[in-house]
C-alpha positions as CSV (number, residue, x, y, z in Angstrom):
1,X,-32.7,-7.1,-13.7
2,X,-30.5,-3.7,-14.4
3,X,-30.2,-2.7,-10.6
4,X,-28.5,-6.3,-10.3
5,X,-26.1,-6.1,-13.2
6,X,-25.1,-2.7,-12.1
7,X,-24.6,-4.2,-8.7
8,X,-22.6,-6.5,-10.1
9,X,-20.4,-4.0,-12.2
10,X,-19.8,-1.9,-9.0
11,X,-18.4,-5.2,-6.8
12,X,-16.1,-6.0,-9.2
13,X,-14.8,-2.7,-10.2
14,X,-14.7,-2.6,-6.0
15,X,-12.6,-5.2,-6.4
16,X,-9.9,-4.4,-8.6
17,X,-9.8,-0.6,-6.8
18,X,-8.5,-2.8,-3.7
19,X,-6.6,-5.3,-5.6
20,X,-4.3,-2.4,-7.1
21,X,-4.2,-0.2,-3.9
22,X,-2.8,-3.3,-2.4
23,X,-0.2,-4.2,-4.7
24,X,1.1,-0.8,-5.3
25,X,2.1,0.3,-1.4
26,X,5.8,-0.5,-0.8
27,X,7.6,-2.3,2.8
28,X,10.5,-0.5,4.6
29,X,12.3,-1.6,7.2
30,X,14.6,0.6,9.5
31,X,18.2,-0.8,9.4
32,X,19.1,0.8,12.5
33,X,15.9,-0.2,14.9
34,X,14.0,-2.7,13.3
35,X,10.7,-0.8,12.5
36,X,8.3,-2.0,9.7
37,X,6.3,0.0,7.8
38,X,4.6,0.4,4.9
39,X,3.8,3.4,2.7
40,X,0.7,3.7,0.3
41,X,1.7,6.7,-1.3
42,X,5.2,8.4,-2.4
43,X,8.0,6.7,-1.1
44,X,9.4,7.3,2.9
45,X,13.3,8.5,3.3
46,X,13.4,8.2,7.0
47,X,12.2,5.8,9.8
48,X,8.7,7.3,11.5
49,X,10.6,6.0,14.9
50,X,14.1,6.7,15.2
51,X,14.6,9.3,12.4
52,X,17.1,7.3,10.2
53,X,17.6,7.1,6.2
54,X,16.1,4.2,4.7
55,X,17.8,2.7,1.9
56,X,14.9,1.9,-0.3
57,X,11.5,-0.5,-0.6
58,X,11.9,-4.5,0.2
59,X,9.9,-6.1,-3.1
């Protein structure tokens, strides 16, 4: 019966790791070509593709 519960504990705490990974990576899109892309960590200043500033995250 423990190694179940402690499967059990380890899925859901799997979970909720994902869950808030998810909702904390932030959208950009490049005014100037169009590019989307998102960012897990930080925050990006400038298109990966054509190199301009990027005004800030879409929520």
């Amino acid at each position: 019966m423990a190694p179940f519960i402690l499967i059990v504990i380890l899925v859901i705490v799997g979970v909720l790791t994902y869950l808030y990974s998810t909702s904390t990576r932030k959208f950009y899109v490049c005014q100037e070509c169009g590019e989307r892309m998102r960012t897990e960590h930080g925050s990006a200043s400038h298109c990966n593709t054509c190199g301009a500033s990027l005004n800030g995250p879409i929520d």
